[in-house]
Backbone as CSV, one residue per row, in Angstrom:
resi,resn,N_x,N_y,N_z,CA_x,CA_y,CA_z,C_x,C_y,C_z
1,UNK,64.622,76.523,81.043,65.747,77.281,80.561,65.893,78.541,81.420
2,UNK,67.096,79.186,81.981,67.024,80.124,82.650,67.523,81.375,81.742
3,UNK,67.219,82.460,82.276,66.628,83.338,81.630,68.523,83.783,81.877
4,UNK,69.191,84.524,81.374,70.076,85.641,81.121,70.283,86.717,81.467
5,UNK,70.695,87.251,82.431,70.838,89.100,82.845,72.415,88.977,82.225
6,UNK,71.864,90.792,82.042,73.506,91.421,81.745,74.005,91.292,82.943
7,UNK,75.678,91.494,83.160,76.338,91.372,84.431,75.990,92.451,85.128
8,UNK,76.292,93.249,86.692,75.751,94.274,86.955,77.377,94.477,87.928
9,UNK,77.738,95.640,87.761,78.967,96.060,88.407,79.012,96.859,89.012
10,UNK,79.472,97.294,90.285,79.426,98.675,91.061,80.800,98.812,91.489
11,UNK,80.651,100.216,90.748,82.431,101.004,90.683,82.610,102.072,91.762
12,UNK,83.409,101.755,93.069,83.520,102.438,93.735,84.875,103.702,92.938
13,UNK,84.638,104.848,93.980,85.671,105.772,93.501,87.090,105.349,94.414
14,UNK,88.188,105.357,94.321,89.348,104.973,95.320,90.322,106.111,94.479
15,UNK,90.947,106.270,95.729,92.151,107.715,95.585,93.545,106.826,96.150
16,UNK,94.431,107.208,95.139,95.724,105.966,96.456,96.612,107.521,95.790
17,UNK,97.398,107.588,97.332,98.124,108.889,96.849,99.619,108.082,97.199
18,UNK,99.756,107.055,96.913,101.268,106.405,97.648,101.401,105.256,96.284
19,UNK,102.421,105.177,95.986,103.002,104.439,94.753,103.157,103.205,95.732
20,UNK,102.169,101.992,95.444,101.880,100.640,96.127,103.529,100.362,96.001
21,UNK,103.913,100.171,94.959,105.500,99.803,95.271,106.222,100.155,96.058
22,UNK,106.555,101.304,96.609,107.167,102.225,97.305,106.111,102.507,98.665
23,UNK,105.543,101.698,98.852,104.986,101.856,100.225,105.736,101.985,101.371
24,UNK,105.256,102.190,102.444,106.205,102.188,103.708,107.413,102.855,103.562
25,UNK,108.021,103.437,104.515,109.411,103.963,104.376,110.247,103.314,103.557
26,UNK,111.069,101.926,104.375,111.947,101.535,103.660,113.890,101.955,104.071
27,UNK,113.149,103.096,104.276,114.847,103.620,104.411,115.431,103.799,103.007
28,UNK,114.277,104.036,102.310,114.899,104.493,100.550,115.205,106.360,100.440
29,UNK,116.157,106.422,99.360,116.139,107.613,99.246,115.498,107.668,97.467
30,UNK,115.874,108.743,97.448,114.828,109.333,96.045,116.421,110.126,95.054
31,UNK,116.138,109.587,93.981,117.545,110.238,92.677,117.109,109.858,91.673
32,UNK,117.696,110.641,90.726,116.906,111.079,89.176,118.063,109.914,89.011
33,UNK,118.105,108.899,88.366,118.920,107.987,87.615,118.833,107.894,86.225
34,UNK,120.028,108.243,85.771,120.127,108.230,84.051,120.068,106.748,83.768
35,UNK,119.734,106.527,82.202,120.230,105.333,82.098,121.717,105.640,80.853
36,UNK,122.621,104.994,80.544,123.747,105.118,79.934,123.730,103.681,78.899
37,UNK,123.639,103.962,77.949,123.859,103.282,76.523,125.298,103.748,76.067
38,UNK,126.275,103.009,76.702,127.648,103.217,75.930,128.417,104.342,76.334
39,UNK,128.123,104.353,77.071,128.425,106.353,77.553,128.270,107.550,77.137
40,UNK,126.958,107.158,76.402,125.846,108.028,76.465,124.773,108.174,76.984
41,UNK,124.056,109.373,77.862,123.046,108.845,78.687,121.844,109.120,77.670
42,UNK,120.849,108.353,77.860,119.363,108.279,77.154,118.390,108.481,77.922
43,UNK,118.062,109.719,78.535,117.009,109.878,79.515,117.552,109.624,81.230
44,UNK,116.094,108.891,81.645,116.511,108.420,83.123,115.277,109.128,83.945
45,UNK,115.029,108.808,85.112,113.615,108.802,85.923,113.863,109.042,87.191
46,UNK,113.000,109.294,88.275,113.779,109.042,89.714,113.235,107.703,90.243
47,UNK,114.105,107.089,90.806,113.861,105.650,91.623,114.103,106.085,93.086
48,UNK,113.717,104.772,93.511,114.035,104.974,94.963,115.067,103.780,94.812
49,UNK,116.048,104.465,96.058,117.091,103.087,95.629,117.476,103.345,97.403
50,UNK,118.320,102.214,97.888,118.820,102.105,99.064,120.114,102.745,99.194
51,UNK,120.792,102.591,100.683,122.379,102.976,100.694,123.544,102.374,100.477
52,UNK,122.989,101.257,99.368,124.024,100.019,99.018,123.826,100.670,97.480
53,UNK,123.331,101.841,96.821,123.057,102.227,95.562,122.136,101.011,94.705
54,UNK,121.714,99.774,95.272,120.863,98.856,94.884,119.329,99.921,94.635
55,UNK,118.765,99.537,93.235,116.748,99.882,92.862,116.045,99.425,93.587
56,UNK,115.413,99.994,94.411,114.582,99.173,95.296,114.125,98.161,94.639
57,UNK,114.146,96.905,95.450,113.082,95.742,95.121,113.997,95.315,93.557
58,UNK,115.013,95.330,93.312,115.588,94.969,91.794,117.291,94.291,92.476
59,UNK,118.112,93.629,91.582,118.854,93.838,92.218,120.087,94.738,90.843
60,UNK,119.296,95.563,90.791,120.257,96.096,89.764,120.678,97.761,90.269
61,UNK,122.064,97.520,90.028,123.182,98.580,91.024,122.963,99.625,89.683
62,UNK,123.594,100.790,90.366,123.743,102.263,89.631,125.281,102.409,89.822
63,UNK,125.818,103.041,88.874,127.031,103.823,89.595,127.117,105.317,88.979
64,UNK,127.999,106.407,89.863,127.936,107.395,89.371,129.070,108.504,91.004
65,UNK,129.429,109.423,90.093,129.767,110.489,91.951,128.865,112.185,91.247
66,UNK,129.317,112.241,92.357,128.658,114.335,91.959,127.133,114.383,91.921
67,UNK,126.977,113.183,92.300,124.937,113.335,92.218,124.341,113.090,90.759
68,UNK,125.360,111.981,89.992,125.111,112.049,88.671,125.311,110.321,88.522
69,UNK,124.086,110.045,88.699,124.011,108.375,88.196,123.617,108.030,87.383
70,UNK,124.367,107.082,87.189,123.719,105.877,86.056,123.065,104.324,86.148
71,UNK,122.861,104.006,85.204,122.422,102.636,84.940,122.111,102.092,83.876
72,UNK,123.358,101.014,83.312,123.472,100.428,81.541,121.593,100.081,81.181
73,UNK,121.343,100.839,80.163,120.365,100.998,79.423,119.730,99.711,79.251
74,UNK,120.484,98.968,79.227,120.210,97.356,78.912,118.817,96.903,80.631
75,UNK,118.963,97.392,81.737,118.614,97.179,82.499,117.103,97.883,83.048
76,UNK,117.196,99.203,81.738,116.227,99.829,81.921,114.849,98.997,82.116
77,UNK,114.133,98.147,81.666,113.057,96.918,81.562,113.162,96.513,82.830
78,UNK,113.951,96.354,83.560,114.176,95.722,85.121,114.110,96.162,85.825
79,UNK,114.028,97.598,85.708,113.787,98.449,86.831,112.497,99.788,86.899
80,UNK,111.540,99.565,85.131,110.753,100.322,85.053,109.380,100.547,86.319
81,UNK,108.847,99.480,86.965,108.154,99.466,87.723,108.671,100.198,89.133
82,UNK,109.733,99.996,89.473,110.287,100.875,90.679,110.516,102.727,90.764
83,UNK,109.834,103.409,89.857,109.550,104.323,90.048,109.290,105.457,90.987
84,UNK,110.361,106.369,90.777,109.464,107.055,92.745,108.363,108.293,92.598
């Protein structure tokens, strides 16, 4: 019968100062995007999004002028990971 050890694990320390998603340039820019429930806004985060107003890596569009965007609330779930 063989005998049993506990498992044995070694935890290195790691520092990541770059949001793995948002790696590499990209050619993204950076904007606080609201999200809009009805035409009301409910918060909102900054993304990185391209110069087609496309979320990085999503294909879900914003619209907005004056430096004041949006994005239907409904979409918020689809674009939480793209964070900048």
């Amino acid at each position: 019968m063989k005998n049993w050890e506990t498992p044995k694990m070694k935890v290195y320390s790691v520092k990541m100062d770059e949001n793995i998603a948002a790696s590499g340039d990209g050619g993204y820019q950076v904007a606080y995007i609201y999200y809009d429930e009805g035409g009301i806004t409910r918060g909102g985060a900054n993304y990185n999004w391209s110069g087609n107003n496309m979320i990085q890596d999503t294909s879900v569009s914003f619209t907005g002028d004056g430096g004041v965007f949006t994005v239907p609330y409904s979409q918020m779930g689809a674009i939480s990971g793209c964070l900048a």
